[in-house]
Biotite code that builds the C-alpha atoms (Angstrom):
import biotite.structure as struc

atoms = struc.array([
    struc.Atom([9.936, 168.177, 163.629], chain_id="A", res_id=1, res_name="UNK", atom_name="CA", element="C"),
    struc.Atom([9.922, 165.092, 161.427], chain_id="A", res_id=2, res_name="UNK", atom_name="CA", element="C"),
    struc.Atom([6.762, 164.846, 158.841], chain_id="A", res_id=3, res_name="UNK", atom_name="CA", element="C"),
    struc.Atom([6.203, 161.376, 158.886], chain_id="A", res_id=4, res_name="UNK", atom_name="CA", element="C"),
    struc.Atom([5.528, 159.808, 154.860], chain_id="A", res_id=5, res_name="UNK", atom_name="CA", element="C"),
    struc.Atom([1.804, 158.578, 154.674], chain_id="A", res_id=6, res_name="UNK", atom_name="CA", element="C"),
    struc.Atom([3.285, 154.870, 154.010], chain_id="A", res_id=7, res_name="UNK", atom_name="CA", element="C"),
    struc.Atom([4.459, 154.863, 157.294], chain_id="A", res_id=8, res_name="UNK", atom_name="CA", element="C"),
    struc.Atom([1.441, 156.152, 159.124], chain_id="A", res_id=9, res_name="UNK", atom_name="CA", element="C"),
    struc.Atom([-1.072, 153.731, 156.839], chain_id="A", res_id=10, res_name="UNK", atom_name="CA", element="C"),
    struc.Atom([1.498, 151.137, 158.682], chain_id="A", res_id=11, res_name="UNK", atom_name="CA", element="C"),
    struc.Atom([0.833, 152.217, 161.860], chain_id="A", res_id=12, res_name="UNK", atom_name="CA", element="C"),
    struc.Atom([-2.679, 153.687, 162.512], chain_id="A", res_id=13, res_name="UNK", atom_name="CA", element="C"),
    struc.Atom([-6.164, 152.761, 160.720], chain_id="A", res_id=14, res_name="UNK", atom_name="CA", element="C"),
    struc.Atom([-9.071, 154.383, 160.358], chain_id="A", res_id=15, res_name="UNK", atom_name="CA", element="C"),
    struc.Atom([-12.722, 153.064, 161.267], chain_id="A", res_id=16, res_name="UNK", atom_name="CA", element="C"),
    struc.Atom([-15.660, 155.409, 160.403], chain_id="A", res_id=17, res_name="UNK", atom_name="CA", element="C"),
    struc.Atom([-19.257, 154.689, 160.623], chain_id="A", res_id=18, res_name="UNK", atom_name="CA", element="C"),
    struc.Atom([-21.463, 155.192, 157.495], chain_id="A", res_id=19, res_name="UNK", atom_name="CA", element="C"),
    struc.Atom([-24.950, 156.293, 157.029], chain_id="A", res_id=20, res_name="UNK", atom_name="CA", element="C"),
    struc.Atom([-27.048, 156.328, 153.474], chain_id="A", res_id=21, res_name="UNK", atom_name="CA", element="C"),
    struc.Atom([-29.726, 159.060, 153.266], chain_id="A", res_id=22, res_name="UNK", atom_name="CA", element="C"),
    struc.Atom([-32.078, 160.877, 150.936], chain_id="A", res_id=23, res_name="UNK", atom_name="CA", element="C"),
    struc.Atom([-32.042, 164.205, 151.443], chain_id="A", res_id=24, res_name="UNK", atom_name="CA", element="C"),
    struc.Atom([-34.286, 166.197, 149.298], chain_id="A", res_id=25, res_name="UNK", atom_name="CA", element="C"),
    struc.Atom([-34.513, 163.574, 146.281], chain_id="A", res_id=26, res_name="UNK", atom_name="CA", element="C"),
    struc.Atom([-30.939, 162.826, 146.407], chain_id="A", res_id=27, res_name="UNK", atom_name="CA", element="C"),
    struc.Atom([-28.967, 159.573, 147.976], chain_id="A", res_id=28, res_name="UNK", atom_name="CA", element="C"),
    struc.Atom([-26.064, 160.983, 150.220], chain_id="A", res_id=29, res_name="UNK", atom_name="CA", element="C"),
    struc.Atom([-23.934, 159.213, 152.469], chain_id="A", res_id=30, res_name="UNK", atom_name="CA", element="C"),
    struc.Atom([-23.230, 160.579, 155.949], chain_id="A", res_id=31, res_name="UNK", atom_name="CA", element="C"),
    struc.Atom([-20.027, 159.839, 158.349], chain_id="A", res_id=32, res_name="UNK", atom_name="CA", element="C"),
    struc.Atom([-21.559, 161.040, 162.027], chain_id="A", res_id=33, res_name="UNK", atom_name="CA", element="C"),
    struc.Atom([-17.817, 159.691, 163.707], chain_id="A", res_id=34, res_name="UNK", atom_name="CA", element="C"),
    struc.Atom([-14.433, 158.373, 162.842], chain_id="A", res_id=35, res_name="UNK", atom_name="CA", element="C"),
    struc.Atom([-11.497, 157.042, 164.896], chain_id="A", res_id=36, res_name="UNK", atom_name="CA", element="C"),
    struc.Atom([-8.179, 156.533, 164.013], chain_id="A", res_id=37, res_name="UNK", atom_name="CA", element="C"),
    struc.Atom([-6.510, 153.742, 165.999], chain_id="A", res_id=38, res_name="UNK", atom_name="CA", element="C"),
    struc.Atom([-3.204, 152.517, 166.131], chain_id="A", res_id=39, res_name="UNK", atom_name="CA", element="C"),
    struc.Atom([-2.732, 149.484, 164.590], chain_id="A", res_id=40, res_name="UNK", atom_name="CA", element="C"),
    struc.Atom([-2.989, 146.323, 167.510], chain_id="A", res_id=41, res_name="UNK", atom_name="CA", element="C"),
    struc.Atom([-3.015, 143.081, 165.034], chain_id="A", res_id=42, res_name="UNK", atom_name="CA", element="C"),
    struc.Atom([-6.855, 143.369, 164.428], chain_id="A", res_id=43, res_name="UNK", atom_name="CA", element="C"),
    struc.Atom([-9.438, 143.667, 161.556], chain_id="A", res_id=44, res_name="UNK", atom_name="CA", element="C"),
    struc.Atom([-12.532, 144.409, 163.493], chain_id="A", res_id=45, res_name="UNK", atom_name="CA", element="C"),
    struc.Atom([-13.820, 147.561, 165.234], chain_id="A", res_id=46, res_name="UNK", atom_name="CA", element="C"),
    struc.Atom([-15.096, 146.200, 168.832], chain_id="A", res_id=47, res_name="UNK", atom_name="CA", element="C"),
    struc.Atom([-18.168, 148.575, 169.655], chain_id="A", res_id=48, res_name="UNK", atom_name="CA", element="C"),
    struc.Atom([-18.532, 146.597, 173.103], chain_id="A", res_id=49, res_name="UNK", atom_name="CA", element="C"),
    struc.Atom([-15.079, 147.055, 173.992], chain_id="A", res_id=50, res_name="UNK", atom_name="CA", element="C"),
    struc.Atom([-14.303, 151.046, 173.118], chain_id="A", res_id=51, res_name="UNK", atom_name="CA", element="C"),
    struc.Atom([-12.260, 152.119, 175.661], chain_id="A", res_id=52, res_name="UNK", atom_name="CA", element="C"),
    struc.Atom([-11.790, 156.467, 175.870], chain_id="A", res_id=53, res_name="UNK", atom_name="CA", element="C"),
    struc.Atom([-9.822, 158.351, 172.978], chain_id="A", res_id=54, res_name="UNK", atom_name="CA", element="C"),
    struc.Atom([-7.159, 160.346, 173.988], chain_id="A", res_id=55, res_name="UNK", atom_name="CA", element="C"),
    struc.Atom([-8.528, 163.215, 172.160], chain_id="A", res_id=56, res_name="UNK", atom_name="CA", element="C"),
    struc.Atom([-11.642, 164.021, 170.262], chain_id="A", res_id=57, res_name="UNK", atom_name="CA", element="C"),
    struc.Atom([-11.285, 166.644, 167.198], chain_id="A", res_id=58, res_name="UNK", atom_name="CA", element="C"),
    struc.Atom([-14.207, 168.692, 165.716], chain_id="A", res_id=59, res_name="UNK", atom_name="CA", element="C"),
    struc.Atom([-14.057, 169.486, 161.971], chain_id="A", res_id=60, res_name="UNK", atom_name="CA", element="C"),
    struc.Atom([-16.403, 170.735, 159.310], chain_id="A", res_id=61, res_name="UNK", atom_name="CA", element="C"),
    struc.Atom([-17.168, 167.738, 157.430], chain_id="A", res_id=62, res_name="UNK", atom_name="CA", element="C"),
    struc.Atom([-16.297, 164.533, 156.346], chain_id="A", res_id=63, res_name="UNK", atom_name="CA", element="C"),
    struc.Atom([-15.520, 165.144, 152.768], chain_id="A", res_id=64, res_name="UNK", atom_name="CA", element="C"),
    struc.Atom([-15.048, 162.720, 150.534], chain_id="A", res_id=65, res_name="UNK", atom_name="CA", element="C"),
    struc.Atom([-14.348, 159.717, 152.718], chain_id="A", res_id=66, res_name="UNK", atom_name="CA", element="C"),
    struc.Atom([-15.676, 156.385, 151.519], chain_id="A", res_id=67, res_name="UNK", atom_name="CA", element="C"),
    struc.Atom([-15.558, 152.801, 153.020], chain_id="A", res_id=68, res_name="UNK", atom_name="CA", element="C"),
    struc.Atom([-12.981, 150.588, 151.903], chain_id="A", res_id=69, res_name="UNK", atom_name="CA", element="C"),
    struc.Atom([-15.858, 148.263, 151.136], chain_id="A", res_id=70, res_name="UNK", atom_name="CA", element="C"),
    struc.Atom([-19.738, 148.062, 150.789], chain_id="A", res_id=71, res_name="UNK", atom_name="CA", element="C"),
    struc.Atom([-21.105, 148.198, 153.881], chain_id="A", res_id=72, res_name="UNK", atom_name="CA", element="C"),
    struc.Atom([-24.609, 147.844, 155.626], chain_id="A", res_id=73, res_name="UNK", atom_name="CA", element="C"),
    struc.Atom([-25.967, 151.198, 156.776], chain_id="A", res_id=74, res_name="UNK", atom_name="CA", element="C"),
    struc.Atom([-24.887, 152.294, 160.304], chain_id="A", res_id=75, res_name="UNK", atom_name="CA", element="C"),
    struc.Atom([-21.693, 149.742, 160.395], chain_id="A", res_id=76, res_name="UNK", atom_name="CA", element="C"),
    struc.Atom([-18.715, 150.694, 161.689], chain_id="A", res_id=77, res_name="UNK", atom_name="CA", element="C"),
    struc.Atom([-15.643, 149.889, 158.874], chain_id="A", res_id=78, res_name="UNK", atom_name="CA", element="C"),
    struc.Atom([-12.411, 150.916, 157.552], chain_id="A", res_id=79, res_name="UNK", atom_name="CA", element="C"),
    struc.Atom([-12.426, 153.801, 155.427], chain_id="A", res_id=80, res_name="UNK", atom_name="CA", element="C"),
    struc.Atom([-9.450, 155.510, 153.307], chain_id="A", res_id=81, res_name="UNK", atom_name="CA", element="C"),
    struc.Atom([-7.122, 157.842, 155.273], chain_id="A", res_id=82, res_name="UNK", atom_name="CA", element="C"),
    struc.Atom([-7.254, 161.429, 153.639], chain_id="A", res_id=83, res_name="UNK", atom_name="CA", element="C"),
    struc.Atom([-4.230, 164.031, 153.909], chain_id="A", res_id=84, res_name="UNK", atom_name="CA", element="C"),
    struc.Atom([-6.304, 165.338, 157.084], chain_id="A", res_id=85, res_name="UNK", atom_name="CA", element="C"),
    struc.Atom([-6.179, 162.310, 158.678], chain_id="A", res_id=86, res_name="UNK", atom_name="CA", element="C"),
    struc.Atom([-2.701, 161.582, 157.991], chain_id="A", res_id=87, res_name="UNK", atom_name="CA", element="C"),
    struc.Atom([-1.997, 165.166, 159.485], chain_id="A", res_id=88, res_name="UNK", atom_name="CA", element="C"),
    struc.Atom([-3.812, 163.805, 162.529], chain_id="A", res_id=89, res_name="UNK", atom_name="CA", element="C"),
    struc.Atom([-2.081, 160.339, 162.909], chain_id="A", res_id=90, res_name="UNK", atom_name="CA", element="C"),
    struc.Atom([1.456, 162.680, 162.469], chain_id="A", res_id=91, res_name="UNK", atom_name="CA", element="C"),
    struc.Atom([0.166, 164.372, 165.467], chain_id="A", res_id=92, res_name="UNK", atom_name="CA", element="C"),
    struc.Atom([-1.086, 160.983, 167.095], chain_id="A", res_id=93, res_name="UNK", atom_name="CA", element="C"),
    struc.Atom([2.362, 159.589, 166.800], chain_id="A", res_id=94, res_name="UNK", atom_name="CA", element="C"),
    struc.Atom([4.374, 163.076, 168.267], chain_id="A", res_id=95, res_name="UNK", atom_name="CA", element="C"),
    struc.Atom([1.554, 162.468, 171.197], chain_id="A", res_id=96, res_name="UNK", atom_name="CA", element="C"),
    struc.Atom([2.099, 158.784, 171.332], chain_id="A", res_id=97, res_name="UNK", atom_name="CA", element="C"),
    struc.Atom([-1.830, 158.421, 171.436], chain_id="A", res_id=98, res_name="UNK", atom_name="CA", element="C"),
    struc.Atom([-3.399, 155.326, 170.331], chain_id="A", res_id=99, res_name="UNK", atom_name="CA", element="C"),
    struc.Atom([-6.795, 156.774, 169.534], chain_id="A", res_id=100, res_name="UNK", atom_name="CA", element="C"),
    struc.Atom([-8.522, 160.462, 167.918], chain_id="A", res_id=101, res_name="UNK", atom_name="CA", element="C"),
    struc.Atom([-12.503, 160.370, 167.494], chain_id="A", res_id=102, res_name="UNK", atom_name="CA", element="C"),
    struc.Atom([-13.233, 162.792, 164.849], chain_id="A", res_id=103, res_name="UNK", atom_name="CA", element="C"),
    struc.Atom([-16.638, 164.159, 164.621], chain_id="A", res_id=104, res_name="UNK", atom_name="CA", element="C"),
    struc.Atom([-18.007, 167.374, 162.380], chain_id="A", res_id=105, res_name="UNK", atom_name="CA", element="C"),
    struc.Atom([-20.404, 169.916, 162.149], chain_id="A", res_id=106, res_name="UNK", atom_name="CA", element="C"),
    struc.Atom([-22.012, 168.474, 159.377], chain_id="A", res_id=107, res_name="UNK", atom_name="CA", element="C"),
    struc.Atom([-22.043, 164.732, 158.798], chain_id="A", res_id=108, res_name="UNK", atom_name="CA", element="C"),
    struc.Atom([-22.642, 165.175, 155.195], chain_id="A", res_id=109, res_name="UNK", atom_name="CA", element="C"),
    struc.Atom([-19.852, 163.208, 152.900], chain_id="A", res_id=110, res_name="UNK", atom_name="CA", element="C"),
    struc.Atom([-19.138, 165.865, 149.749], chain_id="A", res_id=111, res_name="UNK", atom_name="CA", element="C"),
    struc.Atom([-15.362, 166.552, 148.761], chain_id="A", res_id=112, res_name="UNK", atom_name="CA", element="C"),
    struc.Atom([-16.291, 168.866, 146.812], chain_id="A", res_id=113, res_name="UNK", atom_name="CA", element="C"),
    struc.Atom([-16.808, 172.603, 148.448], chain_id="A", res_id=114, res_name="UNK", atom_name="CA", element="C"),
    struc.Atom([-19.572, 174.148, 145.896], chain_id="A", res_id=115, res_name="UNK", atom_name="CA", element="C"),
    struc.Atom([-21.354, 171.156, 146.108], chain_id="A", res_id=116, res_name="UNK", atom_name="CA", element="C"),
    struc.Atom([-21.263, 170.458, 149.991], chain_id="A", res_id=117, res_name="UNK", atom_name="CA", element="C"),
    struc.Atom([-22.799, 174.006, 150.197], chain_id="A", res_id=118, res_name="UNK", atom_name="CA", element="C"),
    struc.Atom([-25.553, 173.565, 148.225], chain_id="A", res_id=119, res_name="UNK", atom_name="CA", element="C"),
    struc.Atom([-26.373, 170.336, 149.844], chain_id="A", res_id=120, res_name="UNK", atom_name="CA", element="C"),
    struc.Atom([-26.090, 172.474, 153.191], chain_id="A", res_id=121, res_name="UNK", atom_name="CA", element="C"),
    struc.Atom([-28.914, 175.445, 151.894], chain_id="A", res_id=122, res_name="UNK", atom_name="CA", element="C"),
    struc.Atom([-30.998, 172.553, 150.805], chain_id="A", res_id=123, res_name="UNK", atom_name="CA", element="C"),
    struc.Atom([-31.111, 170.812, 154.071], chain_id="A", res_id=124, res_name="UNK", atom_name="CA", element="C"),
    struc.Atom([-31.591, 174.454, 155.783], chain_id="A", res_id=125, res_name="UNK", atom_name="CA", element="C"),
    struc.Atom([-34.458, 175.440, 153.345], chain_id="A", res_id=126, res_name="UNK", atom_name="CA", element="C"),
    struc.Atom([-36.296, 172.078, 154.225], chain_id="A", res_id=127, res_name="UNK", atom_name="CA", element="C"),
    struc.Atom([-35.578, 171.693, 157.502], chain_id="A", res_id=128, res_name="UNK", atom_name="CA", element="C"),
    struc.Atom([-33.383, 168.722, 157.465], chain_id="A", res_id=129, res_name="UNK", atom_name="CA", element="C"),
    struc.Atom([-31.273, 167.769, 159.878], chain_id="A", res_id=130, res_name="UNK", atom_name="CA", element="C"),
    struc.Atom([-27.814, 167.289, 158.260], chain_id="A", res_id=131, res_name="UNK", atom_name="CA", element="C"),
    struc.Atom([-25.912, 166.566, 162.070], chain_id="A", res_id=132, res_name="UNK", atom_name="CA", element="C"),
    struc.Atom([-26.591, 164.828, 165.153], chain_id="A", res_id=133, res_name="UNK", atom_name="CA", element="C"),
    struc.Atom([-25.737, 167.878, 167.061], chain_id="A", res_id=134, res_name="UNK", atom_name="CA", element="C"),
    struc.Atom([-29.109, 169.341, 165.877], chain_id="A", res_id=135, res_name="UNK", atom_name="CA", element="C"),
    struc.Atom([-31.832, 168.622, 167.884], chain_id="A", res_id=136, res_name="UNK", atom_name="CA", element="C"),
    struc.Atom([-29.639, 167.924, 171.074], chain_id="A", res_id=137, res_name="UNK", atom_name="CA", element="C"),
    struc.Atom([-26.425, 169.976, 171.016], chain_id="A", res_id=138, res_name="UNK", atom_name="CA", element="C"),
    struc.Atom([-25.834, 169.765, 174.342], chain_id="A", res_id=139, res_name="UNK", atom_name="CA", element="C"),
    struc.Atom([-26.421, 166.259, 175.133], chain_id="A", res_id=140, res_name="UNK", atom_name="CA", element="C"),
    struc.Atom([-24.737, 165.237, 172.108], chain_id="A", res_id=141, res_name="UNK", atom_name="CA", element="C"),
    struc.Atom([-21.963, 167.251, 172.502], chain_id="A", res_id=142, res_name="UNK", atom_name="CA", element="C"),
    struc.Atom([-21.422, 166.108, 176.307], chain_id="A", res_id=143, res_name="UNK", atom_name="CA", element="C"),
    struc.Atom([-21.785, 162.166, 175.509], chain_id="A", res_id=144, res_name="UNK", atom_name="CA", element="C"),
    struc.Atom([-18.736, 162.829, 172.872], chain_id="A", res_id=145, res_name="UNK", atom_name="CA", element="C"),
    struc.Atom([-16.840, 164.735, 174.798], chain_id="A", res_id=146, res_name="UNK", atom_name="CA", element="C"),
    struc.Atom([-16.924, 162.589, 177.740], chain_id="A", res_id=147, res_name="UNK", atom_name="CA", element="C"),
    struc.Atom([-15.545, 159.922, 175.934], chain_id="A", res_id=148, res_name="UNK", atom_name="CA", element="C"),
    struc.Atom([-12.315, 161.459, 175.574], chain_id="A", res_id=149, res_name="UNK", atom_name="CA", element="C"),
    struc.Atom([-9.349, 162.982, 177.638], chain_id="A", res_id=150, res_name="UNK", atom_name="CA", element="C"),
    struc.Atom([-9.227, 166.322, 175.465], chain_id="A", res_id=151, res_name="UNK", atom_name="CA", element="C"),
    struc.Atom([-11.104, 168.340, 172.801], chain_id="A", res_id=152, res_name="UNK", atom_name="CA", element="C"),
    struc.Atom([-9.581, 169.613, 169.912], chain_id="A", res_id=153, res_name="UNK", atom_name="CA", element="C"),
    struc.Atom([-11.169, 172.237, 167.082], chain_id="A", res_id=154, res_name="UNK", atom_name="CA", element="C"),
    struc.Atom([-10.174, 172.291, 163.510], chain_id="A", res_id=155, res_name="UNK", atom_name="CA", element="C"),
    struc.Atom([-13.039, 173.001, 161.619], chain_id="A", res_id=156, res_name="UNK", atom_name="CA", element="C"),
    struc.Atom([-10.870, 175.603, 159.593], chain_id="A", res_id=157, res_name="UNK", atom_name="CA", element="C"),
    struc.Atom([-11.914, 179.524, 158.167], chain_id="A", res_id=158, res_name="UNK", atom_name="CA", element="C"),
    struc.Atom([-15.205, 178.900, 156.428], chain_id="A", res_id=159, res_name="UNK", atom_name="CA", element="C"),
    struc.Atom([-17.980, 180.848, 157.032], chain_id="A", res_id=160, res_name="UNK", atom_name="CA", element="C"),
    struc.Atom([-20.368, 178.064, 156.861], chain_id="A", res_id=161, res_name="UNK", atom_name="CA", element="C"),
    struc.Atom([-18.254, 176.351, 159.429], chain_id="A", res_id=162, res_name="UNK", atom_name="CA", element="C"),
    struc.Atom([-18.398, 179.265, 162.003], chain_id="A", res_id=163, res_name="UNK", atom_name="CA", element="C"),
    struc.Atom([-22.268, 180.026, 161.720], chain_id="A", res_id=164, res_name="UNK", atom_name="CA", element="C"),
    struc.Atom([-22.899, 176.010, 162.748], chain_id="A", res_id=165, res_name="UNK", atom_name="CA", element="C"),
    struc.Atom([-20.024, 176.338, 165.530], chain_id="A", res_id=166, res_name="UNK", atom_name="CA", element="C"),
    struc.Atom([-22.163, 179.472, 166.760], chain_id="A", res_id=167, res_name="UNK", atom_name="CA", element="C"),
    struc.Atom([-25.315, 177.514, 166.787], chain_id="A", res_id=168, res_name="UNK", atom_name="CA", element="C"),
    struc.Atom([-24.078, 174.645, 168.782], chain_id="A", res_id=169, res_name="UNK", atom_name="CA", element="C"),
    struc.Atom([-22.563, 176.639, 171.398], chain_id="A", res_id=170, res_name="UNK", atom_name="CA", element="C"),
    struc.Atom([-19.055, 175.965, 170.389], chain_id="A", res_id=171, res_name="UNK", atom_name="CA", element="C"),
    struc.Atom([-17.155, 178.849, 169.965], chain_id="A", res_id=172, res_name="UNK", atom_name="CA", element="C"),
    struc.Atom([-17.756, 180.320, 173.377], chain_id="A", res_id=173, res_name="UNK", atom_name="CA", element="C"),
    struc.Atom([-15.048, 178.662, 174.870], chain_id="A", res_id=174, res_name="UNK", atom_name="CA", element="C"),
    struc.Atom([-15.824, 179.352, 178.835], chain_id="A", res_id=175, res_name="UNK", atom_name="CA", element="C"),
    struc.Atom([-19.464, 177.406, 177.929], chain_id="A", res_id=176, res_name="UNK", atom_name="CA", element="C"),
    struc.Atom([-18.221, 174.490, 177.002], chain_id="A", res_id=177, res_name="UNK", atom_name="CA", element="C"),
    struc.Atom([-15.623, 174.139, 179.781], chain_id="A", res_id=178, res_name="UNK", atom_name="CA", element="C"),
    struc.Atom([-19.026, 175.285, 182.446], chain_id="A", res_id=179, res_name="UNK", atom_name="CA", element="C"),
    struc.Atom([-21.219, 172.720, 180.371], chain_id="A", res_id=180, res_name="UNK", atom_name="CA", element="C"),
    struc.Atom([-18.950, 169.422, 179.538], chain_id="A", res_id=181, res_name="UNK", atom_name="CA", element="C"),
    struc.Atom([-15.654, 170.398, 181.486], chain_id="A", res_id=182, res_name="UNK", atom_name="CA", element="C"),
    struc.Atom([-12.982, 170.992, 178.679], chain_id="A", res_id=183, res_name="UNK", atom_name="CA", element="C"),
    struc.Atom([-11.594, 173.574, 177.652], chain_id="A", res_id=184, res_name="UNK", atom_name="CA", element="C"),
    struc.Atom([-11.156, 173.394, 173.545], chain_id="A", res_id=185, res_name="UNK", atom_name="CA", element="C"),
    struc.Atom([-7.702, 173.191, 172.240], chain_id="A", res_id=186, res_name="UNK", atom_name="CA", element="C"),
    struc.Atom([-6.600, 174.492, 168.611], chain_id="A", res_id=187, res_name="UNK", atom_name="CA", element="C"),
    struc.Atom([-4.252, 176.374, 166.351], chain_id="A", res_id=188, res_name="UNK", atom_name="CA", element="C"),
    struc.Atom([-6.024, 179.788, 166.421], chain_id="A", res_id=189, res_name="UNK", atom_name="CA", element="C"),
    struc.Atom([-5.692, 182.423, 163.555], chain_id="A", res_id=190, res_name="UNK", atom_name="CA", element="C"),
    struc.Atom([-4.104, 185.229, 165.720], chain_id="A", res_id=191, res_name="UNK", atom_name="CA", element="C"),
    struc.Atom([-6.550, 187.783, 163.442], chain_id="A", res_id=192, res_name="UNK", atom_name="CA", element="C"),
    struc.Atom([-9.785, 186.232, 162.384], chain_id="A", res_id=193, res_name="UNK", atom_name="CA", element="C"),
    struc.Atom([-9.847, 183.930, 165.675], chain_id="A", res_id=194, res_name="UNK", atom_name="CA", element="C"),
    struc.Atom([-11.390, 180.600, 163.680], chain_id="A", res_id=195, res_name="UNK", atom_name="CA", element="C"),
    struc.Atom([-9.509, 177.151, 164.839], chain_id="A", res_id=196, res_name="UNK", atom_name="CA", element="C"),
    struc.Atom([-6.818, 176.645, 161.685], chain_id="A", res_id=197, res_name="UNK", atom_name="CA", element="C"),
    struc.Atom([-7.146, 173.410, 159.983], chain_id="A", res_id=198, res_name="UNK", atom_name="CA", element="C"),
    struc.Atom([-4.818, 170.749, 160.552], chain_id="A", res_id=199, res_name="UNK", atom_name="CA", element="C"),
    struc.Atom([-4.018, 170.089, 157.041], chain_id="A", res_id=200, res_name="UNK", atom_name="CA", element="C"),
    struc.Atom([-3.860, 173.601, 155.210], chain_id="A", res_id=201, res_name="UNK", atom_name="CA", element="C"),
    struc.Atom([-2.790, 174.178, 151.627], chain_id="A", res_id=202, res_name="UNK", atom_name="CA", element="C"),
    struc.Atom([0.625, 175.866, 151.986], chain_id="A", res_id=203, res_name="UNK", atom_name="CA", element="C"),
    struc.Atom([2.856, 173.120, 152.854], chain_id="A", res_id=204, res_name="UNK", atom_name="CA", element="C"),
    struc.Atom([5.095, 174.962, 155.365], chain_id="A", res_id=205, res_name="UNK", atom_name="CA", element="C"),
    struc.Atom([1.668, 175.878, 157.477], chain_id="A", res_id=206, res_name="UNK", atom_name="CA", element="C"),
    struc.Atom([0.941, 172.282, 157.700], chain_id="A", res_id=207, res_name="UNK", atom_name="CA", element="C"),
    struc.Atom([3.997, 171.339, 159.649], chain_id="A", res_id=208, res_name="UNK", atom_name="CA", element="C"),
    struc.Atom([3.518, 174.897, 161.580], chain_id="A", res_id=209, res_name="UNK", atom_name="CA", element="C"),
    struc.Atom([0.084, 173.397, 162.584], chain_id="A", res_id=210, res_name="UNK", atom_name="CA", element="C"),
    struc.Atom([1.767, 170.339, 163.738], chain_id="A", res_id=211, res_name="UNK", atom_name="CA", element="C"),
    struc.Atom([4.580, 171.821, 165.820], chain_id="A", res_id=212, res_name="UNK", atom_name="CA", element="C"),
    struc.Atom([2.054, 174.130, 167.527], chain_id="A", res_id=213, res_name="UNK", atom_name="CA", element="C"),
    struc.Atom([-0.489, 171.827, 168.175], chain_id="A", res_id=214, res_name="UNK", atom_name="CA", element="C"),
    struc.Atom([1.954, 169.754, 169.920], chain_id="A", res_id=215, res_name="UNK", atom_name="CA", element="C"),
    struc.Atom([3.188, 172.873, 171.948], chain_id="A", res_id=216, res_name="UNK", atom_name="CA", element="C"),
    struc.Atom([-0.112, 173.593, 172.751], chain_id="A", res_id=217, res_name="UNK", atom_name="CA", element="C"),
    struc.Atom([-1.006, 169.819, 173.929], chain_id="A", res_id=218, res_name="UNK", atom_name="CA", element="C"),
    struc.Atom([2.755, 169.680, 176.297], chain_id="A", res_id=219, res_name="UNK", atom_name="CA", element="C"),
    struc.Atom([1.969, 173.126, 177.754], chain_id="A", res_id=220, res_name="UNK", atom_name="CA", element="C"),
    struc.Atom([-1.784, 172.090, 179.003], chain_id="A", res_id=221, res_name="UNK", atom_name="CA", element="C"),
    struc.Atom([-0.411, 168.377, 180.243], chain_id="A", res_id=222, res_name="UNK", atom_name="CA", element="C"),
    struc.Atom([2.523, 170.675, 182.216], chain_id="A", res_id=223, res_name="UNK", atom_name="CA", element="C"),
    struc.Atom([-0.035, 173.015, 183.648], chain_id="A", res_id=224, res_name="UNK", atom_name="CA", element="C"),
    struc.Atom([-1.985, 170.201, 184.612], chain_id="A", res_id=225, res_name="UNK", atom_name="CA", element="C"),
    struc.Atom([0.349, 168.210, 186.675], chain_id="A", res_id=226, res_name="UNK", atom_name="CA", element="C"),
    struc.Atom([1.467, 171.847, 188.129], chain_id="A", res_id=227, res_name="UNK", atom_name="CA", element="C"),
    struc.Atom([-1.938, 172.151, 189.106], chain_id="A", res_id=228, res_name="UNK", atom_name="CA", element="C"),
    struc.Atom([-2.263, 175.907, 187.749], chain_id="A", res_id=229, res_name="UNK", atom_name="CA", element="C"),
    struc.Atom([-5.099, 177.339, 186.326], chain_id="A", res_id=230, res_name="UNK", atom_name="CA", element="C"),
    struc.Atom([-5.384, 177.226, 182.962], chain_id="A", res_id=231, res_name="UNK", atom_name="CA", element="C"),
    struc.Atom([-6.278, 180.160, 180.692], chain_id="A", res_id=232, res_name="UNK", atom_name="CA", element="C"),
    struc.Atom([-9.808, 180.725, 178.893], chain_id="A", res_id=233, res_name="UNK", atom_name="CA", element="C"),
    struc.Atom([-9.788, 181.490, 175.205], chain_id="A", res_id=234, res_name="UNK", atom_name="CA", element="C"),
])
């Protein structure tokens, strides 16, 4: 399968995420509820009027350490700077031809760094702050997201932290969220410890594994589909 160069995909796809600034518990902290990687059409702007449904919709931990390309007013939609997830994604985009992946997380909170992400996690726990729109409203969150796309993805990776919030907004039962928001979740399971694999894991050789499955995954469902067969349950 060909691994597209990042050059290539920056060329062909951009990024628009929409920023928050917060204090949570004495500290500022910028937040990233959604993203969307588009495919490039000749514009500079992010039309919220116009925002026609994503072919797919991917759920991941957190945002990490993306940033706005600029300074931006609170709650503006703007371009932010791909990461090596994202560029996994818009590899998978282009094997897809899809012109458009929402990304949304389990925790909105923007920390790179893993220690420190964590802590800001316990903190919010300990006083009660919410640190996710999925919160208060899981399921009528979750439902206005997922309706906005044509399939759900998972890829919120092995940590622990990750599963426990996945558990508490009623994502990891699989036949509940088809029964609730009709779609069934797609992903690269770990055949042993059953968590959805990231898209962008450390060994190299796993990342284009991830790709080539996902893909096989995503022809296999659009086959059944058109055959009209039932598709299995996780």
């Amino acid at each position: 399968m060909e691994i597209l160069a990042e050059t290539v995909l920056g060329e062909r796809f951009i990024v628009w995420s929409q920023f928050f600034e917060e204090t949570f518990v004495g500290d500022r902290v910028l937040i990233r509820p959604e993203a969307s990687i588009k495919r490039r059409e000749g514009t500079s702007t992010f039309n919220t009027e116009k925002h026609p449904r994503a072919d797919a919709v991917i759920v991941m931990f957190n945002p990490g350490s993306c940033k706005p390309t600029l300074d931006v007013h609170s709650g503006e939609w703007t371009e932010s700077m791909p990461d090596k997830t994202q560029f996994q994604l818009m590899r998978l985009m282009e094997h897809m031809a899809w012109n458009e992946m929402k990304i949304v997380n389990l925790s909105d909170l923007c920390e790179g760094n893993f220690t420190e992400f964590v802590g800001l996690l316990k903190r919010c726990d300990y006083k009660g702050i919410a640190h996710s729109r999925f919160v208060s409203n899981p399921e009528s969150e979750w439902s206005k997201v997922i309706s906005g796309a044509d399939r759900l993805l998972y890829g919120w990776g092995e940590k622990s932290e990750a599963k426990e919030l996945a558990n508490v907004y009623g994502l990891s039962d699989a036949d509940n969220m088809v029964a609730l928001h009709g779609k069934k979740p797609i992903a690269v399971w770990d055949p042993v410890r059953g968590y959805p694999k990231h898209p962008f894991p450390f060994i190299p050789k796993n990342r284009e594994a991830w790709l080539e499955e996902m893909v096989e995954l995503l022809n296999d469902q659009a086959y059944l589909k058109s055959e009209r067969l039932p598709i299995k349950t996780i």
